[in-house]
N, C-alpha and C positions, 0 to 999 in steps of 0.2 A: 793268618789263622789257618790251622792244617782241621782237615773233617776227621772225627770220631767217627771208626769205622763200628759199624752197625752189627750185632751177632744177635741172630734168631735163634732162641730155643725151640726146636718143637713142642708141641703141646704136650705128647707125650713125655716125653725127659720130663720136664719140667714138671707136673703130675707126679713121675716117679721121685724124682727130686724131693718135692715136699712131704710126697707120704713115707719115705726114707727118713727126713727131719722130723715129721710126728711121731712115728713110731720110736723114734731114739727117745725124746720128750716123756715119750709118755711109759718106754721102760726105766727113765728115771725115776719119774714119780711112783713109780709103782714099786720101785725098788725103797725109795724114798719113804711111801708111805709105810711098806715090811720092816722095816727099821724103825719108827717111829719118828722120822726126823719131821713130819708134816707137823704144821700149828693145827690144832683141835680144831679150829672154826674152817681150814681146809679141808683138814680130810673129811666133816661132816658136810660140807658141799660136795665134795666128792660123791660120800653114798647118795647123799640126794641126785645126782646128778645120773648116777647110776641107776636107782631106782627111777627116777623118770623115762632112761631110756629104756630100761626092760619092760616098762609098760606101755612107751612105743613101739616098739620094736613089731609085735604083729600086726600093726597095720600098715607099716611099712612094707612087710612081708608080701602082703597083700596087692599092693599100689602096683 
């Protein structure tokens, strides 16, 4: 049985890493939804989802 050698990300990378994989995600959808390729019942949780967050947003600001 040979040992799997172990590799630590930093938090940071890893951090970067993911917000690098969200922001590609979410310039597809957006690209996505500019084209109209979303289902109707997406993109209107989309605005709702947007709308929600615009009216968190200042008390976030806040926090």
């Amino acid at each position: 049985m040979s040992a799997a050698a172990v590799v630590v990300i930093p938090r940071e990378q890893a951090l970067a890493c993911a917000r690098r994989a969200l922001d590609r995600a979410r310039a597809e959808r957006d690209r996505d939804r500019a084209a109209g390729r979303l289902p109707a019942e997406l993109d209107l949780e989309c605005r709702r989802l947007e709308r929600q967050q615009a009216t968190a947003a200042p008390h976030r600001a806040a926090a």
